[in-house]
C-alpha positions in Angstrom: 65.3 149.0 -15.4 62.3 149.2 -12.8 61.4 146.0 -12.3 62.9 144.8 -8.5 61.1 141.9 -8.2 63.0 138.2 -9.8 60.1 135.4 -9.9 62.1 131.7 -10.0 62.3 128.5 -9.1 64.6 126.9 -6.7 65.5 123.2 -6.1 65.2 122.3 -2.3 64.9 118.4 -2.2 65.8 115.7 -4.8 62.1 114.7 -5.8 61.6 111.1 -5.3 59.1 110.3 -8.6 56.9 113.2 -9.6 57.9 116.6 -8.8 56.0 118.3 -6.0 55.4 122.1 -4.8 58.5 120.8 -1.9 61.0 120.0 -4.5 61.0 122.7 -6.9 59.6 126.1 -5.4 58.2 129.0 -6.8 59.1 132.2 -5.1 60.4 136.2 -5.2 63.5 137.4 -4.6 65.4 140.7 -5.6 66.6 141.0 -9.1 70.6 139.9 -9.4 73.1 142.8 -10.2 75.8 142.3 -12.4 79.8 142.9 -12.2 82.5 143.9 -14.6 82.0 141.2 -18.2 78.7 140.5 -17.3 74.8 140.9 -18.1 71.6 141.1 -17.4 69.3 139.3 -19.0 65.6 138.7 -18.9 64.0 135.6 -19.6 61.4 135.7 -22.8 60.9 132.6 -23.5 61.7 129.0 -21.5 62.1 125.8 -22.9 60.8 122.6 -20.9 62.7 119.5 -21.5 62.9 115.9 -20.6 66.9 116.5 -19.5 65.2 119.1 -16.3 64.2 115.9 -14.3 67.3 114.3 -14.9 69.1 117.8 -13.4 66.8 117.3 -10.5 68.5 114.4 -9.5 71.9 113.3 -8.5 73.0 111.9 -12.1 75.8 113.5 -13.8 73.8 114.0 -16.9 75.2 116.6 -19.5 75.8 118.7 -17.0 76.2 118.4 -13.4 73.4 117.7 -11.0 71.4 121.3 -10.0 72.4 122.1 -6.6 70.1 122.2 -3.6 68.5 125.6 -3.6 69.7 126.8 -6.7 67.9 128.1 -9.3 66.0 125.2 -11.3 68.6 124.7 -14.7 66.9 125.8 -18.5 67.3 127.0 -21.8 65.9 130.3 -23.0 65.5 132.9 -25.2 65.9 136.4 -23.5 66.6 140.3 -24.0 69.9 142.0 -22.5 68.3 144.7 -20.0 71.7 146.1 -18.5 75.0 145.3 -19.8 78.8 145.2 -18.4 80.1 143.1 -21.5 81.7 144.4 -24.8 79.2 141.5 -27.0 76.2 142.2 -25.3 74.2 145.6 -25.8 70.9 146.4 -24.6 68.1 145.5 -26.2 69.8 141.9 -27.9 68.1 138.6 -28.0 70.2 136.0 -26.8 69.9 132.0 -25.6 71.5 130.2 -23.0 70.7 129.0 -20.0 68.1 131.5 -18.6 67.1 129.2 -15.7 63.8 128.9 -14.5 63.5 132.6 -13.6 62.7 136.0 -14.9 66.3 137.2 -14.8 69.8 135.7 -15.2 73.5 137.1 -15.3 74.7 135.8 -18.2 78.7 135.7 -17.6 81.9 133.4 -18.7 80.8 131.4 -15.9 77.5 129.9 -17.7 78.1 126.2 -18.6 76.8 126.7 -22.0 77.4 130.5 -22.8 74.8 133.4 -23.8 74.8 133.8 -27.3 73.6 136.9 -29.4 70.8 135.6 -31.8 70.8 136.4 -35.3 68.8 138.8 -37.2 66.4 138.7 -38.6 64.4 136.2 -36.1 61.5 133.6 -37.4 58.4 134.3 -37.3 58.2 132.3 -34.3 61.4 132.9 -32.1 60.4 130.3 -29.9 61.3 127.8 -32.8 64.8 128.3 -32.1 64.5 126.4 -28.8 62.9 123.9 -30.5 63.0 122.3 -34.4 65.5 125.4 -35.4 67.5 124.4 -32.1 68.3 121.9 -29.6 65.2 119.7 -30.2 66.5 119.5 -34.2 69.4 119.1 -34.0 69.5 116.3 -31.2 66.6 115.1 -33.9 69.4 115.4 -36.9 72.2 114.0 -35.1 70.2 110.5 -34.3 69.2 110.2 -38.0 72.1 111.1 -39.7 75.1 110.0 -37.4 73.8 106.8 -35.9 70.1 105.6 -37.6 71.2 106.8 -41.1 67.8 105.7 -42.8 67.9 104.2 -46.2 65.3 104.4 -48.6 63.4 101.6 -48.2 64.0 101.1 -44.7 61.4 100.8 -41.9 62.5 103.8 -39.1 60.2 103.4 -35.8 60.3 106.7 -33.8 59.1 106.7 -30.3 57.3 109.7 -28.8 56.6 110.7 -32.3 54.7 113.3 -31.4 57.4 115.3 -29.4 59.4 117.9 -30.0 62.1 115.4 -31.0 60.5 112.6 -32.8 58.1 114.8 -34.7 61.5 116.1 -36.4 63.5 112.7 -36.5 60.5 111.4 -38.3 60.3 113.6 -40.7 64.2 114.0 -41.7 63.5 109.9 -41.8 61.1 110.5 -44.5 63.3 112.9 -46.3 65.8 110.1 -46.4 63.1 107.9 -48.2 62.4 105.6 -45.5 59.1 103.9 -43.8 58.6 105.8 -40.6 56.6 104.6 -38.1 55.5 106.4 -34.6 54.7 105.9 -31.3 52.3 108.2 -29.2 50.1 108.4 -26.1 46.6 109.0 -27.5 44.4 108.5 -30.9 44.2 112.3 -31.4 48.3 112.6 -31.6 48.8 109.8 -33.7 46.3 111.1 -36.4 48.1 114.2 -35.9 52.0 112.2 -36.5 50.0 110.9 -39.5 48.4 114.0 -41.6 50.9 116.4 -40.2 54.2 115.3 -40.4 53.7 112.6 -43.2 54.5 109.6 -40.7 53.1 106.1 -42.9 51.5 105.0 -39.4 51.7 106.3 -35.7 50.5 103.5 -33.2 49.0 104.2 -29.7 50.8 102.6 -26.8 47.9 102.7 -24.6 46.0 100.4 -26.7 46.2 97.2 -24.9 46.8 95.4 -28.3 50.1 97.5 -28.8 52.3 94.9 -29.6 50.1 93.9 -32.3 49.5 97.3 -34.1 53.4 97.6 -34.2 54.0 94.3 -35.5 51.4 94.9 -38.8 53.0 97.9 -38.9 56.5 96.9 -39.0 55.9 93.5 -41.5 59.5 93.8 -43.1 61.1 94.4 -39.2 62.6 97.3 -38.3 65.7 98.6 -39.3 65.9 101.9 -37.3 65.3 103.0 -33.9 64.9 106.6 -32.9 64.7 106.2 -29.2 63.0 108.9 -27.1 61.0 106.4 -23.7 62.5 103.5 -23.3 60.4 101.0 -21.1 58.0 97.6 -22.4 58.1 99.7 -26.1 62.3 99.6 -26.4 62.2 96.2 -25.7 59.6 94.8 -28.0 60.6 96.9 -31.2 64.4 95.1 -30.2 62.6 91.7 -31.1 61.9 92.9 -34.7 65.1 94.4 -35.4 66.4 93.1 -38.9 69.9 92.0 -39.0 72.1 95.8 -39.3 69.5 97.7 -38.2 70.8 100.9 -36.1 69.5 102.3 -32.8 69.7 106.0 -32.0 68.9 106.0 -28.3 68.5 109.5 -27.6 66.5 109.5 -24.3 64.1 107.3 -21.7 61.4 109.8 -20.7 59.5 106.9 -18.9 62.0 106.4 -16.3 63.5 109.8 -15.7 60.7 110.1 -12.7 62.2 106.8 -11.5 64.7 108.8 -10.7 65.9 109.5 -6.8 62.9 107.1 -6.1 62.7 104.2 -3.4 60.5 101.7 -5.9 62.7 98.7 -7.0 60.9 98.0 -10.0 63.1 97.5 -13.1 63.7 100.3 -15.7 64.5 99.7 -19.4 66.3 96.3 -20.1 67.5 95.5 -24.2 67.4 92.1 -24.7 71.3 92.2 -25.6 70.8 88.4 -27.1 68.7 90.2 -29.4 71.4 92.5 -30.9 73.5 90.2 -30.9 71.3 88.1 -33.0 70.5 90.9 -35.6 74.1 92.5 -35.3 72.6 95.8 -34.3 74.5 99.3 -33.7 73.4 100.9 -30.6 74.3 104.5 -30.4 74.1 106.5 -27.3 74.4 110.7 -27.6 74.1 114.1 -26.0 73.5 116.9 -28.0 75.8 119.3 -26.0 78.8 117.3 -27.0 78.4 118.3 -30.5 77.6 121.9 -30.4 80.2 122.7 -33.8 77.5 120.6 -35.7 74.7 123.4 -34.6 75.2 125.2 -37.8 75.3 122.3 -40.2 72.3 121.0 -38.3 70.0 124.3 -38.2 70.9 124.7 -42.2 69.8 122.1 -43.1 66.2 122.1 -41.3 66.0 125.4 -42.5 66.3 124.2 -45.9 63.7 121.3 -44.8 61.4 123.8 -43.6 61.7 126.1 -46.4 60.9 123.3 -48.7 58.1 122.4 -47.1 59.3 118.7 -45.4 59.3 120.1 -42.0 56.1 121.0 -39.9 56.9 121.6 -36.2 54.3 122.4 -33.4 54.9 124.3 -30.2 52.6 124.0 -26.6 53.2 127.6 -25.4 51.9 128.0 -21.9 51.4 131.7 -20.5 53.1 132.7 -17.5 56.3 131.3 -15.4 54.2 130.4 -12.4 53.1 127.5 -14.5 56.1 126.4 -15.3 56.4 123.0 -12.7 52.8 122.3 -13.5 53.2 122.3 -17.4 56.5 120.1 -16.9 54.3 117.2 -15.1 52.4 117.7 -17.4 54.6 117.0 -20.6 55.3 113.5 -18.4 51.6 112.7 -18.8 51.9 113.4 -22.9 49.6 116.5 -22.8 51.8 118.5 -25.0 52.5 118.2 -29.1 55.6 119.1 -30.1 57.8 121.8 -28.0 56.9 122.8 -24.9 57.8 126.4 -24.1 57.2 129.1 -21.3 56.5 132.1 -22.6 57.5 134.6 -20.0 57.8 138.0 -21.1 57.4 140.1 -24.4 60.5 141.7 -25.3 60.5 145.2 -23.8 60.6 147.1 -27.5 57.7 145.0 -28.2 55.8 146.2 -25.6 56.8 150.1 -26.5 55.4 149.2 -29.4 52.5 147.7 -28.2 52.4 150.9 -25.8 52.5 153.6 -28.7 50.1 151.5 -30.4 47.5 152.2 -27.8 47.9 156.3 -28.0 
């Protein structure tokens, strides 16, 4: 291997609100070497998610908190360059927890372990960090363990847009149920619409919200996929229908609340409310179910294959952009997955090479 040079990102405060070039920063250092039972691995492709804010701070989320001046926590998809371990040769794709960096040791030490991808890949490997992997099956989970959609049934999805609710929406509508989104602009909620079959996707920056939701919802609500939290949580709680089922999956809009000084008040459930319609809230973490991965990725592959699944990726070039793009996903500018790509895989760029003679 000639490349020397390891581009990453290490934590060196616990942001208070948005993250800034202080907290997370971008710099070189030498490439890590790697001991008996381990390997090298370097980083293709990144995923951005939500949970990265939360492993900013001091909350014991999924994992523990990301310690000051370690490398910045994330999943990727990456190629073995050098290899000490009996199931890892060079020149295999595998995921895990890349971190934010071109290179990682991928050893037994890895909270969630390296694992050899199987061949042959999709079209779009990147998929597999997204609807083909943790984003689908957190999505799958939701709707089948905790919301289990009826057909009939009016399903709400917040941030329907995402890389998340884009999926939970549309296993919703394989179920037969009304499914109605939430996203941040006109231009995405066409898009939940024609794309992935939503009956209605409402704007939550209209001031006239609440009303768009409530002609949408006529019947109530009887499921909750639950991706922000915040004012939206708490008014689709005053429509629920008595049984109606609540995945809450995650609360983007106060993960940059997070470390910070401002007292104001994050989500609140009007537990009156659930009493009142004799709701089932259900709280999860997609790590804590990784034997359902298989199960989960079958059956959106079958979705896909027969055509009820459309995913989108945002792929941003480069892993200098990394801390920008992630603000960025905060302010809703991505549809679907967000993903780094990084790197082309080193026999892809022989090819590329030899293409060239």
């Amino acid at each position: 291997m000639s490349q020397t040079i390891n581009r990453c990102y290490r934590l060196r405060h616990r942001p208070s609100g948005a993250i800034t070039a202080d907290d997370l920063e971008f710099g070189e250092e030498p490439v890590p070497s790697i001991g008996p039972d381990q390997a090298l691995v370097r980083t293709l492709w990144l995923s951005l998610d939500p949970a990265n804010r939360i492993w900013m701070s001091e909350i014991h989320y999924n994992m523990p908190p990301v310690p000051i001046g370690g490398v910045m926590r994330g999943f990727g998809i990456g190629e073995v360059v050098a290899s000490q371990r009996a199931d890892m040769n060079v020149g295999d794709l595998v995921s895990g927890i890349t971190g934010w960096a071109d290179y990682a040791v991928a050893d037994t030490s890895n909270l969630v372990p390296f694992a050899v991808l199987p061949m042959p890949l999709p079209a779009q490997p990147q998929s597999l960090l997204g609807a083909l992997g943790n984003s689908g099956v957190t999505a799958y989970l939701g709707v089948h363990d905790i919301c289990r959609p009826r057909a009939g049934e009016t399903m709400v999805v917040t941030a329907a847009a995402g890389a998340v609710g884009s999926v939970a929406g549309q296993i919703g509508k394989a179920r037969g149920a009304r499914v109605v989104g939430t996203a941040g602009s006109a231009v995405k909620c066409r898009h939940v619409v024609r794309a992935y079959g939503f009956d209605a996707c409402i704007n939550y920056r209209d001031t006239n919200w609440r009303d768009q939701l409530d002609a949408a919802t006529p019947d109530g609500i009887d499921n909750i996929f639950e991706n922000v939290g915040g004012q939206i949580l708490g008014h689709l709680v005053s429509r629920l229908n008595v049984g109606a089922r609540i995945a809450l999956c995650g609360l983007i809009a106060d993960y940059n609340s997070y470390g910070s000084l401002d007292p104001a008040p994050r989500t609140s459930i009007d537990a009156e409310q659930l009493l009142i319609s004799r709701a089932l809230v259900g709280s999860f973490l997609v790590l804590d179910h990784s034997d359902r991965f298989p199960e989960a990725t079958s059956y959106l592959t079958d979705l896909k294959d027969a055509g009820k699944l459309v995913h989108d990726e945002t792929v941003v070039n480069g892993l200098d952009r990394a801390r920008d793009a992630f603000e960025q996903m905060f302010n809703g500018a991505n549809t679907g997955k967000l993903v780094i790509k990084v790197a082309e895989p080193a026999r892809m760029v022989a090819v590329q090479s030899l293409a060239r003679r």
